[in-house]
BAVORO-231022 format. One record per residue (C-alpha): residue number from 1; residue in three letters; chain; y, x, z. Coordinates in nm, 3 decimals, decimal comma, always signed. Layout:
REM BAVORO-231022
R	nr	rest	kette	py	px	pz
R	NUM	ALA	A	Y	X	Z
...
***
This chain:
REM BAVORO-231022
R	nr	rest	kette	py	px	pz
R	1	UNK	A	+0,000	+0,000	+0,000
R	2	UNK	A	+0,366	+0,102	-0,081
R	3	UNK	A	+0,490	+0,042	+0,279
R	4	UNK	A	+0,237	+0,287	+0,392
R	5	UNK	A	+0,348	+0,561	+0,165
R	6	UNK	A	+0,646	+0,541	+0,248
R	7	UNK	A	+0,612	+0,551	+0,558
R	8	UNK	A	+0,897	+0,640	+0,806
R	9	UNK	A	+1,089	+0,791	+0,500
R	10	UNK	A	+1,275	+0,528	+0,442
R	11	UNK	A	+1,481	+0,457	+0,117
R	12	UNK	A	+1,501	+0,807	+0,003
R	13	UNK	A	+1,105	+0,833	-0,005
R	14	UNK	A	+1,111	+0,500	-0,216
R	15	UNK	A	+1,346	+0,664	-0,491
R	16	UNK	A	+1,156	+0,984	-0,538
R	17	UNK	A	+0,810	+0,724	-0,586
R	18	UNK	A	+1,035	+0,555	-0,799
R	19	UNK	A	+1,147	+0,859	-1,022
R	20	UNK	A	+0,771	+0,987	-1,040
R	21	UNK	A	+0,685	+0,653	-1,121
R	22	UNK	A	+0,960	+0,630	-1,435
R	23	UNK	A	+0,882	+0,992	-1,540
R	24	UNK	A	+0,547	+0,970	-1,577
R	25	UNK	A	+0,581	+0,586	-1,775
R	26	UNK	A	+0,780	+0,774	-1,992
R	27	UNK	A	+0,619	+1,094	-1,994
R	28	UNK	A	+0,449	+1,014	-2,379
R	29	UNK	A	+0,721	+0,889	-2,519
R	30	UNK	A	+0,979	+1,170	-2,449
R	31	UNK	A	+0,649	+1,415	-2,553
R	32	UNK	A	+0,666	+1,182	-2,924
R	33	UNK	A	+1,070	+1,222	-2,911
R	34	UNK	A	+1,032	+1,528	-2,884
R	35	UNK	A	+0,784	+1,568	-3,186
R	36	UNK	A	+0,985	+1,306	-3,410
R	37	UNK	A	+1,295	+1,530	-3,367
R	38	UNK	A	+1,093	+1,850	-3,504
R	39	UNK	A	+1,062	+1,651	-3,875
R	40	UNK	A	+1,374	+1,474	-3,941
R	41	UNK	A	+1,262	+1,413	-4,259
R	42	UNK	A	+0,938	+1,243	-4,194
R	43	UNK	A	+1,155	+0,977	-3,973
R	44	UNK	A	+1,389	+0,895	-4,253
R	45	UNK	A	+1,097	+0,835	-4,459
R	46	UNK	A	+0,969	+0,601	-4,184
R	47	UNK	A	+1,324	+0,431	-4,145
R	48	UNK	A	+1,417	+0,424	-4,487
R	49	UNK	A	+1,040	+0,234	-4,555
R	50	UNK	A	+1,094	+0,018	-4,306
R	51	UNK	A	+1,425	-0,106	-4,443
R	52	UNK	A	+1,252	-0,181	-4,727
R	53	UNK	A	+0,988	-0,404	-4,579
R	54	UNK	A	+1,302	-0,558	-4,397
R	55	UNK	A	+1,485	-0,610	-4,664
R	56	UNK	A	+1,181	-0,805	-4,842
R	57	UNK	A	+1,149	-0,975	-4,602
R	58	UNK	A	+1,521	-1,126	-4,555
R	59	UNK	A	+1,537	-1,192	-4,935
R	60	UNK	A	+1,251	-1,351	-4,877
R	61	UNK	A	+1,358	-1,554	-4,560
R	62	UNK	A	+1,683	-1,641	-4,767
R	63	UNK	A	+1,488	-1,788	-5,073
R	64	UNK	A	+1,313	-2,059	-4,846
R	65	UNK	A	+1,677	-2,134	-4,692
R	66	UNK	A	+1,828	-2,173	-5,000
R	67	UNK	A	+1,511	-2,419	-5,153
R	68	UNK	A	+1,546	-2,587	-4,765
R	69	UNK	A	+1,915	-2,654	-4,829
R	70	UNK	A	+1,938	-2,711	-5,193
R	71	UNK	A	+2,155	-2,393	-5,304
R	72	UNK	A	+1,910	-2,242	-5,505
R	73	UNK	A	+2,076	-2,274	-5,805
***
């Protein structure tokens, strides 16, 4: 249990659990940051596909409003 951890230490115990507990959630993610940033180039390519797939997918999206409201003309 929490309370027993922390025993006496009050509030100052809690936050350091608290930090460990953060850091290490986060621990992967900052590790795939960390490899992302290495190959700029690779996330662009990621971004820029994704844009794409966005982009399809809000002309898409648009079509149907435009049949729905009678503006496709």
């Amino acid at each position: 249990m929490l309370a027993e951890q922390i025993g006496d230490a009050g509030a100052g115990r809690l936050k350091q659990l608290a930090t460990e507990a953060v850091n290490e959630r986060f621990a992967p993610f900052r590790a795939r940051r960390r490899l992302l940033a290495e190959d700029p180039g690779t996330v662009r390519q990621v971004l820029a596909r994704g844009n794409a797939q966005a982009n399809d997918q809000a002309d898409c999206t648009l079509a149907q409003v435009r049949t729905a409201m009678g503006m496709d003309y």
